[in-house]
N, C-alpha and C positions, 0 to 999 in steps of 0.2 A: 845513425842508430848505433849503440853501442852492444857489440853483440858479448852475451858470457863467458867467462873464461871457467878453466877449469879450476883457477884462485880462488875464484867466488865460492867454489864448493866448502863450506866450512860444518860439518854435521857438529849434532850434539856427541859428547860423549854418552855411551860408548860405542856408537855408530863411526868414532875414528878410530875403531878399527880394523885394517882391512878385511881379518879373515871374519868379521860379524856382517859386516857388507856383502860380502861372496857370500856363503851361506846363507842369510838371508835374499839374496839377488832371485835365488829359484825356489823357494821355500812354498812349502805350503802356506806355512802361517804369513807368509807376505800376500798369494794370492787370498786369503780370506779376508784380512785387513785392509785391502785396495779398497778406494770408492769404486762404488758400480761406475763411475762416466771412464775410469781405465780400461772396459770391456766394451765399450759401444762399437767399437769396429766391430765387434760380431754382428750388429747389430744390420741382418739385409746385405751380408755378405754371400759372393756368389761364389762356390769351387766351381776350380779350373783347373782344367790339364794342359799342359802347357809343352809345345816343341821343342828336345832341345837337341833336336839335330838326330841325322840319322838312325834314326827311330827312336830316340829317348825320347820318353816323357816324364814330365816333372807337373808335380800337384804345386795348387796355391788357391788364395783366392781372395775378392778382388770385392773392397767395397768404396759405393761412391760417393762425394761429398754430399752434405744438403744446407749447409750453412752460408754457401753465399750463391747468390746469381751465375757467378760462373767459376769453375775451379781453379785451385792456382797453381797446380800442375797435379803430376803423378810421382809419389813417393814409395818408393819400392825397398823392400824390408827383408834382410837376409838373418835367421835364428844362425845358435851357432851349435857345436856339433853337440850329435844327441838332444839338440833342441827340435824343436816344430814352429808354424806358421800361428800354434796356440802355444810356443813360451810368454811368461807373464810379461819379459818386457818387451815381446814383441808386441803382444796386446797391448799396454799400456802408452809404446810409442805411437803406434799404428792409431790408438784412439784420440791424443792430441794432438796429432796431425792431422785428423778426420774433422776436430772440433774449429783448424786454423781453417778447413776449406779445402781440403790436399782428398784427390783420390788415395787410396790406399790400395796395395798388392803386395800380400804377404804370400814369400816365395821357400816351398820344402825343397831342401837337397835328395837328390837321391837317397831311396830307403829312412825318409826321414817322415816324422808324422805317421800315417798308415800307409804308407808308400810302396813295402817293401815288394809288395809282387806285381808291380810295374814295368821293372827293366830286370832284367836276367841278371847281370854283372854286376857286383857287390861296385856301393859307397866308394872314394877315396877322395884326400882331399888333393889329389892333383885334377881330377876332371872338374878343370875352370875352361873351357871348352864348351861344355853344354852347357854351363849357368852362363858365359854370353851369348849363344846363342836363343835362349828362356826368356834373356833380359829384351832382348830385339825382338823376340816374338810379343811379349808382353806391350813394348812400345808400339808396335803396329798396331796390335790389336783394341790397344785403350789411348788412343794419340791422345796427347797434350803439349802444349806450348814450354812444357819445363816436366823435365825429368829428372829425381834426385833419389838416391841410395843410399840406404844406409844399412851396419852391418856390424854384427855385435859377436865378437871373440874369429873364432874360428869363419864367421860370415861376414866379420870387417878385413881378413884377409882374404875372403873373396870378391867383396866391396872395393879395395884397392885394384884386386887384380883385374877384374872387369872394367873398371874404369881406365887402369892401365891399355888394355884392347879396343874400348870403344870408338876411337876415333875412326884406329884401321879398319873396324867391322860395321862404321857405320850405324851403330846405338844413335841416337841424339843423346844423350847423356849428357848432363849441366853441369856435375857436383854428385862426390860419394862423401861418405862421411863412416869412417870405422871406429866403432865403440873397442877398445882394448883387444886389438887384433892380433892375432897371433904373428909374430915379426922373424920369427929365425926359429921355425922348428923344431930342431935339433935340441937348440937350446931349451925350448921350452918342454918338450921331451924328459931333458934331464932335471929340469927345477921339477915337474910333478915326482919323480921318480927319489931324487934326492934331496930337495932341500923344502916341498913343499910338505906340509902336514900328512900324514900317510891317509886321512879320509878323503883331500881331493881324486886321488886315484881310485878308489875305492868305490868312491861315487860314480866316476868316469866309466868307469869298468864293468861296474853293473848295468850301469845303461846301453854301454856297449856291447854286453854279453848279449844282455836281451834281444839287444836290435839282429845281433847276427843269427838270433833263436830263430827270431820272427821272418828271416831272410831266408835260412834253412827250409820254416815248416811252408812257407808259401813256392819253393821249387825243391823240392823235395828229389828230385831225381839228381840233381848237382851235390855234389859233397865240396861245400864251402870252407870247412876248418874238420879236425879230426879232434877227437875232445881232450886228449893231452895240451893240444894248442891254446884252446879255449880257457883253460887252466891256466894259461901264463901270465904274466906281467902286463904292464903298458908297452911296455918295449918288445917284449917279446912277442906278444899277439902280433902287434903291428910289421915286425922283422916277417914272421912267417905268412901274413896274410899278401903284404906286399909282394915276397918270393912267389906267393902264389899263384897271388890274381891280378900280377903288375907287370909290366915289361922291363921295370927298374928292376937292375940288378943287385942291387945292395938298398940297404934302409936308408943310408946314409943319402944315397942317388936319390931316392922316393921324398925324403926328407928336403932338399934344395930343390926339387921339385915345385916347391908351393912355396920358397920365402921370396919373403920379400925384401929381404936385410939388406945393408951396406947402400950398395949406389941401383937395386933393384927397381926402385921406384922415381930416378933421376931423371927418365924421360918422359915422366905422368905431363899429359898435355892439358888435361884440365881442372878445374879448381879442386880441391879434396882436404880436407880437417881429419886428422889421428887424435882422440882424445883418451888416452889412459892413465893412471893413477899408481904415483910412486908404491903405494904399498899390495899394489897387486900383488895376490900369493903365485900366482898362477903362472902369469908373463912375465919374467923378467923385466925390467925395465929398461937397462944396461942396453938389450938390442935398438928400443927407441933411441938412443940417446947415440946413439954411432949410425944412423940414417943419414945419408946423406939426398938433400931433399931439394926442388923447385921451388923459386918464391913462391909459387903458390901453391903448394903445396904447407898446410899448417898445422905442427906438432904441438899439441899443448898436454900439458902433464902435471893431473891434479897431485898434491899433496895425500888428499883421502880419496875412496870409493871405492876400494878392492876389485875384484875382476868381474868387470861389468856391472857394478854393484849402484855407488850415486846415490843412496838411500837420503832422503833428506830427517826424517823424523818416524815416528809412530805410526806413523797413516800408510808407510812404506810407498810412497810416491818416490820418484826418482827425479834427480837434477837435469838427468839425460834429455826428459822431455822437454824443458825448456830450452836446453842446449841446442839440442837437434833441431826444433822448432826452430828456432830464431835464425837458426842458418838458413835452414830450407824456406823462410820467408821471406830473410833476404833477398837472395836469389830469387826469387818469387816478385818480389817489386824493386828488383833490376839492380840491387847493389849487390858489391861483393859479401858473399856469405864467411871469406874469410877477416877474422879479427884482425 
């Protein structure tokens, strides 16, 4: 079987290019233009609180096949940040995996979705700690014969990095797969901050103010930021919330904290696909392309699709489904899921 690349991705104009892809990737007018079968994961989906270790709980939830006799594994679906368990492509991947036969478990990060007065201690993207331990409780709790991941932006570098852990920790874990993961922080830090269009930040920033609103008003006796803070930049929020509420001592520390660059991902012991797109505004590209990687480990790197984006036409479907799909069936009837 010949599975797709990220070449094949070839959109109409003006869908090549990237920054119409991104923007559109979470748009409203994409969710209204979806066919209704991109939402059938809702469809009899069960929430779930989920373990993730001393005393953390994390929200998700969890729907299950009905399309063949018996399922062909469990696919587990990381949003990425300031996203939810309801971002559109989570939905939309989550439902053609549903349609191939594939349980689904769509997984919130801390303070993500309506999460936030859950756990006392604000978000960060270094507690990849509790998201594998969520992922092992999630596998006990829904067993199947195949386990695969997948994980889009900020949640495909938590995709790698749990699959990086899973052997040590005992996941059964087959195969992750990260949609346009964030690869070298820092750097991509500085692309929002300088060379990307001044609304990605903007955007970023609004969701993120909200979310520490919504953090504040449900433990109210913590003072989480003081409102000069709150005021600040991407950078700047981030420098003071990490002095804060982080053990890192510097941005920079909190920042290598969660990459995955360079030789980071050299000793992944199981199979895993990186698919992002030269003209991402978001992620540099530049970090993909200095990985140093595992044969099996497979970097593919479209020409179009923007950050996270893949739009194929008007219908606002995404190429991603198929992509992801075809791996995760692979694997599913025993061949390698890498190309």
């Amino acid at each position: 079987m010949t599975l797709p690349s990220g070449r094949d991705f070839r959109p109409p104009w003006p869908l090549t290019s990237g920054h119409i892809q991104t923007m559109l990737s979470s748009s409203g007018v994409r969710r209204t233009l979806l066919p209704r079968r991109a939402y059938r994961v809702l469809e009899g989906a069960e929430p779930a609180t989920i373990d993730g270790g001393d005393g953390v709980r994390l929200t998700g939830a969890y729907t299950a096949q009905k399309t063949q006799a018996e399922s062909r594994g469990l696919a587990v679906l990381f949003h990425g940040w300031e996203g939810s368990v309801d971002s559109t492509y989570v939905l939309q991947t989550g439902s053609r995996l549903l349609d191939d036969g594939w349980d689904v478990f769509r997984l919130n990060f801390r303070d993500h979705g309506d999460s936030h007065a859950l756990n006392e201690a604000l978000f960060h993207s270094c507690r990849v700690d509790e998201v594998v331990h969520a992922v092992g409780d999630i596998a006990r709790r829904w067993p199947s014969r195949c386990v695969a991941l997948a994980g889009f932006s900020l949640g495909g570098n938590f995709a790698l990095r749990v699959a990086l852990r899973a052997p040590a920790t005992g996941i059964p874990l087959n195969y992750a797969l990260a949609v346009c993961p964030i690869i070298d922080p820092g750097e991509g830090l500085f692309s929002l901050e300088e060379t990307a269009p001044w609304f990605y930040q903007a955007y970023f920033m609004n969701k993120w103010r909200h979310s520490l609103r919504a953090k504040q008003a449900a433990f109210p006796h913590r003072e989480y930021f003081e409102l000069q803070e709150l005021r600040q930049n991407l950078r700047g929020l981030t420098e003071a919330l990490v002095l804060r509420h982080t053990d890192f001592g510097s941005l920079q520390a909190y920042l290598d904290g969660y990459s995955v660059a360079g030789r980071a991902l050299a000793d992944m012991q199981i199979p895993a696909t990186i698919l992002t797109a030269r003209d991402d505004p978001v992620i540099p590209v530049d970090a993909f392309e200095k990985l140093e990687l595992p044969n099996h480990v497979e970097l593919d790197i479209a020409t179009y699709g923007g950050h996270c984006g893949f739009i194929r036409g008007w219908d606002m479907t995404s190429f991603c489904d198929d992509y992801i799909a075809a791996r995760f069936n692979a694997l599913a009837g025993g061949s390698s899921p890498i190309a």
